[in-house]
C-alpha positions as CSV (number, residue, x, y, z in Angstrom):
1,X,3.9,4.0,1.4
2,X,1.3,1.9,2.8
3,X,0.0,1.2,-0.5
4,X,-2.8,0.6,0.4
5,X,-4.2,1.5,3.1
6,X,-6.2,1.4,0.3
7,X,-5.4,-1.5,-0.5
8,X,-3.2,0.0,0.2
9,X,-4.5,1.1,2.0
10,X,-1.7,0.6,0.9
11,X,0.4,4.3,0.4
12,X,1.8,4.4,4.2
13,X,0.5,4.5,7.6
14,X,0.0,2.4,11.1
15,X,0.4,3.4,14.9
16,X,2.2,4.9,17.2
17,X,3.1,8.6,19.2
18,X,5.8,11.2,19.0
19,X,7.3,13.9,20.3
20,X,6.0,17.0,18.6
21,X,8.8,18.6,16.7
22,X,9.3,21.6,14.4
23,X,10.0,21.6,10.9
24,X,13.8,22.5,11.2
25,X,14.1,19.7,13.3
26,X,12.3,17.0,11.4
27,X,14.9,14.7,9.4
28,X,13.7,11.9,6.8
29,X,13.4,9.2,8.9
30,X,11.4,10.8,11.4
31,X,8.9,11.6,8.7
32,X,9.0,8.2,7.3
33,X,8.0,6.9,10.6
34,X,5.2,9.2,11.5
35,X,3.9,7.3,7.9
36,X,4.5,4.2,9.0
37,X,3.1,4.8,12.8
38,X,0.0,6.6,11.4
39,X,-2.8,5.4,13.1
40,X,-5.4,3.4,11.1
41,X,-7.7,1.8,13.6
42,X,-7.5,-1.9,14.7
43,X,-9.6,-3.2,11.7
44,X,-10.6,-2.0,8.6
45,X,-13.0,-3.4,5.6
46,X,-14.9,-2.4,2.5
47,X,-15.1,-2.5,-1.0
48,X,-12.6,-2.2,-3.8
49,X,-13.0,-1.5,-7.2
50,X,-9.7,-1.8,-9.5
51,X,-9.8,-0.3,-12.8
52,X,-7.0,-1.6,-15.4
53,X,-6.0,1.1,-18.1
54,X,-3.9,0.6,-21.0
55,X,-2.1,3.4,-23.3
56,X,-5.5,3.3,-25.7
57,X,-7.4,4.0,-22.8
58,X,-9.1,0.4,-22.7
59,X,-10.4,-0.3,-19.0
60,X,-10.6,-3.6,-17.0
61,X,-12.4,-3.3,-14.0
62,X,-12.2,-5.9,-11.2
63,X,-14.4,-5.8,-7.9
64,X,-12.7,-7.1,-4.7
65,X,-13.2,-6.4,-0.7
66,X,-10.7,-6.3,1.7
67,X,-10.5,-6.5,4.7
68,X,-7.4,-5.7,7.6
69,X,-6.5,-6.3,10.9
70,X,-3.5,-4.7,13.2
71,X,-2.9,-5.4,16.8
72,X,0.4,-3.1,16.9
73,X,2.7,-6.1,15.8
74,X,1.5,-7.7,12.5
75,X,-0.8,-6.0,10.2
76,X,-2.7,-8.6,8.7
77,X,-4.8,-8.2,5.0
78,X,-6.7,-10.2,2.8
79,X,-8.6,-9.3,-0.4
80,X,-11.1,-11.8,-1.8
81,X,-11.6,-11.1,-6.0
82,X,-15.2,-10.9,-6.6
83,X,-15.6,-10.4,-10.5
84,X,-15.1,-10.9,-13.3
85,X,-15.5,-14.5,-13.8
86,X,-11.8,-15.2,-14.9
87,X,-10.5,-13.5,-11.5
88,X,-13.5,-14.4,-9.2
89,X,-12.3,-16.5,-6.1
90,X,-8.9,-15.0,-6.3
91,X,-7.6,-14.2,-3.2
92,X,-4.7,-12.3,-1.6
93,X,-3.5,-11.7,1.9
94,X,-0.6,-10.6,3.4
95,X,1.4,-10.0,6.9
96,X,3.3,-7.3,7.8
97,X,5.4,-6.8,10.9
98,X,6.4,-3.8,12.9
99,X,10.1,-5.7,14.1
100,X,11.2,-4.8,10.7
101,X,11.0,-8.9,9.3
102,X,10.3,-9.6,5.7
103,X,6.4,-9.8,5.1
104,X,4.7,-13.0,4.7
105,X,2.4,-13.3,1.3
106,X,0.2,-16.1,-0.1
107,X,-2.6,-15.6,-3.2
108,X,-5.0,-18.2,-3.8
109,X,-5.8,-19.2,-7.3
110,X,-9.1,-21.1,-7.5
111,X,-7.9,-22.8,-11.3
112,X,-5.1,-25.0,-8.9
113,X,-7.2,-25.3,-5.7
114,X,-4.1,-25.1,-3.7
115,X,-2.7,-21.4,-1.7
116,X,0.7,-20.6,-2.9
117,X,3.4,-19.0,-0.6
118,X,4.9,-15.7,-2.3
119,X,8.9,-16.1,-2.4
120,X,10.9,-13.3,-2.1
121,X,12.4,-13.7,-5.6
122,X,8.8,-13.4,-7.0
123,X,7.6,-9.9,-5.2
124,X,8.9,-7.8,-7.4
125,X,6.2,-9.5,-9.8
126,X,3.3,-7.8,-10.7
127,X,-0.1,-8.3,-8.6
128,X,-3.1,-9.5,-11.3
129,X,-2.1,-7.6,-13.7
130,X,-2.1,-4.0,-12.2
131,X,0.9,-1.5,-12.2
132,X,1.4,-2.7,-8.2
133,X,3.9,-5.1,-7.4
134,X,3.4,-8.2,-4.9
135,X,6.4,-6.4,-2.4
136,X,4.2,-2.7,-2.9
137,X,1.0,-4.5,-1.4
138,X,3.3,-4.9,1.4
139,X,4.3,-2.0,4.2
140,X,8.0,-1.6,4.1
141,X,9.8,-0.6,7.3
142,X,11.5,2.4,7.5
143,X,14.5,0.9,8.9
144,X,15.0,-0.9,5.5
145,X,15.8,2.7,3.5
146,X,18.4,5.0,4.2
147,X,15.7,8.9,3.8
148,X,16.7,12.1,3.3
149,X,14.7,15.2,3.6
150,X,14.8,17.1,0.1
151,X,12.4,20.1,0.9
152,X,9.0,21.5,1.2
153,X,7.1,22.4,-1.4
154,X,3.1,22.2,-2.0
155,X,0.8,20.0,-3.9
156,X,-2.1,22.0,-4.6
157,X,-3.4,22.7,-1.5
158,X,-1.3,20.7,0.7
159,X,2.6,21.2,1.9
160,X,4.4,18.7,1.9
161,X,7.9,17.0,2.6
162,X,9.5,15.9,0.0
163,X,11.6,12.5,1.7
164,X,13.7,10.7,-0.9
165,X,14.5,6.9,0.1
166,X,17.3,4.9,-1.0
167,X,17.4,1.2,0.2
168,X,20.1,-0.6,2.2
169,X,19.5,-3.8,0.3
170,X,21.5,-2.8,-3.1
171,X,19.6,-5.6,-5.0
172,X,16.0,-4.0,-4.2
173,X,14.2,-3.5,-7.2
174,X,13.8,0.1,-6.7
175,X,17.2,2.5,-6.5
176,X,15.1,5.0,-4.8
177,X,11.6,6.2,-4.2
178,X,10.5,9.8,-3.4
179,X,7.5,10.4,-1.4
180,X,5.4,13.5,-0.7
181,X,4.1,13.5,3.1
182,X,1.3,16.4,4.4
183,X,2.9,18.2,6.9
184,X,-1.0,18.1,8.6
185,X,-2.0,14.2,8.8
186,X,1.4,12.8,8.0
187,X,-0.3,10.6,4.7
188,X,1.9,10.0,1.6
189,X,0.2,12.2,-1.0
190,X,2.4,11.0,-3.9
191,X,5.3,8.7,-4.7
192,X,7.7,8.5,-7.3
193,X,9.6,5.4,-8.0
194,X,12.7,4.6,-9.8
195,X,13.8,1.7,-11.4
196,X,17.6,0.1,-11.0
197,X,19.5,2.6,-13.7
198,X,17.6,5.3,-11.6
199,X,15.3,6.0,-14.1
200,X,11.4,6.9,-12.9
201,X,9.3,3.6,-13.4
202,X,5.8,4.3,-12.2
203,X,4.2,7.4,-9.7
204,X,1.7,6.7,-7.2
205,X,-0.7,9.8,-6.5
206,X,-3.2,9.3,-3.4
207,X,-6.5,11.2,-5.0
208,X,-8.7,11.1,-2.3
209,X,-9.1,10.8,1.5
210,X,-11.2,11.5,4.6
211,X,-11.1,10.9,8.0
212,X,-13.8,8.3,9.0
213,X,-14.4,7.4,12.4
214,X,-11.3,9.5,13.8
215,X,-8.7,7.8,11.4
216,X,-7.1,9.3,7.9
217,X,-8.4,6.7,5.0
218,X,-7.1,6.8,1.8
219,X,-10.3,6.2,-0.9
220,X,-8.7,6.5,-3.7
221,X,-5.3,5.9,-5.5
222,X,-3.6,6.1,-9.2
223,X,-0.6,4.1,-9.8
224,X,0.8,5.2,-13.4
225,X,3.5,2.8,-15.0
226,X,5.6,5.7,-16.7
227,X,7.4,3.6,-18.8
228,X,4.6,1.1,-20.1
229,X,2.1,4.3,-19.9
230,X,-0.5,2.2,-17.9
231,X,-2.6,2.7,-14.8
232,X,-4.5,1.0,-12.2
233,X,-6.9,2.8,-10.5
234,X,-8.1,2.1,-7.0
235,X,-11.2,3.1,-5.5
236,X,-12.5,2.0,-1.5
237,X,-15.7,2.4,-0.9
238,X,-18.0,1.1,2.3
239,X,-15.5,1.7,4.8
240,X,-16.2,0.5,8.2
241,X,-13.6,0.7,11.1
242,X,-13.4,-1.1,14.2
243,X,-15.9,-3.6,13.7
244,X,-14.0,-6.5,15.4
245,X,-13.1,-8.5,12.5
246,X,-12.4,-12.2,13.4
247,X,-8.9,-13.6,13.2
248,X,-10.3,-16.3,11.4
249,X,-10.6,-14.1,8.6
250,X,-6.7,-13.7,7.4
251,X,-6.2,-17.7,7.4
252,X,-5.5,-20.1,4.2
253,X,-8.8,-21.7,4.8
254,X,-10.2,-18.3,4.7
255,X,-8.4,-17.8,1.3
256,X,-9.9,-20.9,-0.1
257,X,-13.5,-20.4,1.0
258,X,-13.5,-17.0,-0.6
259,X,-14.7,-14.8,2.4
């Protein structure tokens, strides 16, 4: 999902229109493309607060903003790292592109002075110590998973289709992933992911979300590491859409001045 719209923002979601369709005649795919295509404006910032929890319930919280920009080809985001002082000048950004290429990452670590280029061989990392990997900070195409509608079932208030995802690329660090998509605004309400002996690794769950200045945002996310029984919490506050963010913003220089 376009984990993170949030900073993920980003979960899931983008741009784009479709043919209305009922529920018998919706497959996976489709559904995994009304995700991707969902619109989310043409910029987006505010603040981020991400909250580190181990199994003894000892927190680490780190303050960032972020800030993203999509023009309908490449969705572009940075996050800057404001505290605390062993993170602070961090930053992140990253390019994503609707023709289905690889993304493009960098991070910036102030201790080198110098902005490294993420390789493919290093996104299934983990990002700063959180239970999110470099490649989930991405927005995977749906072209790169095979999808399969499961069913429809509720979350609390909220039906859903259950979509289950299996990649193309055999060597993709996840076997599968199943994600929950509302019927209503088409955002990924919760995803399961499983590791490469098919085993569930870590479960995102999307805890909060409004719809600020015509477009769904998700506010707040949980990513919980099954197996290590850690979580990182993220929380987006002072959302502003639309604003006209500069392209200057998602450059290396950008990443090195810290804003």
């Amino acid at each position: 999902m376009k984990i993170i719209n949030i900073i993920l923002i980003s979960a899931l979601a983008v741009i784009g229109s479709f043919t209305a369709l009922t529920a018998e005649e919706m497959t996976g795919k489709t559904i995994m493309e009304k995700v991707y295509y969902n619109p989310s404006g043409d910029d987006t910032q505010g603040e981020l607060t991400m909250s580190l929890i181990n199994s003894r319930g000892d927190t680490r919280v780190r303050k960032l903003m972020q800030y993203t920009k999509d023009d309908g080809k490449t969705e572009k985001k940075i996050m800057f790292f404001l505290s605390p002082a062993d993170v602070r000048e961090t930053s992140f950004m990253n390019w994503s592109y609707t023709d289905g290429r690889d993304d493009d990452q960098w991070i910036y670590l102030p201790a080198l002075k110098r902005v490294k280029r993420i390789s493919s061989d290093s996104k299934g990392d983990y990002f700063m110590g959180s239970d999110f990997t470099y490649d989930d900070l991405g927005d995977r195409h749906p072209d790169d998973d095979e999808h399969k509608l499961l069913r429809t079932e509720k979350i609390g208030e909220y039906e859903c289709f259950v979509v289950e995802s299996v990649p193309k690329d055999k060597d993709y660090m996840y076997s599968k992933t199943i994600t929950w998509v509302m019927k209503d605004n088409y955002l990924g309400l919760k995803r399961e992911f499983y590791d490469d002996r098919d085993r569930l690794l870590k479960v995102l769950n999307i805890k909060k979300f409004e719809n600020i200045s015509g477009f769904w945002t998700i506010l707040e996310t949980e990513m919980h590491s099954v197996q290590k029984d850690h979580r990182t919490q993220m929380v987006f506050d002072e959302v502003k859409i639309n604003t006209g963010i500069s392209e200057s913003k998602f450059t290396e220089r950008s990443m090195t001045m810290g804003r």
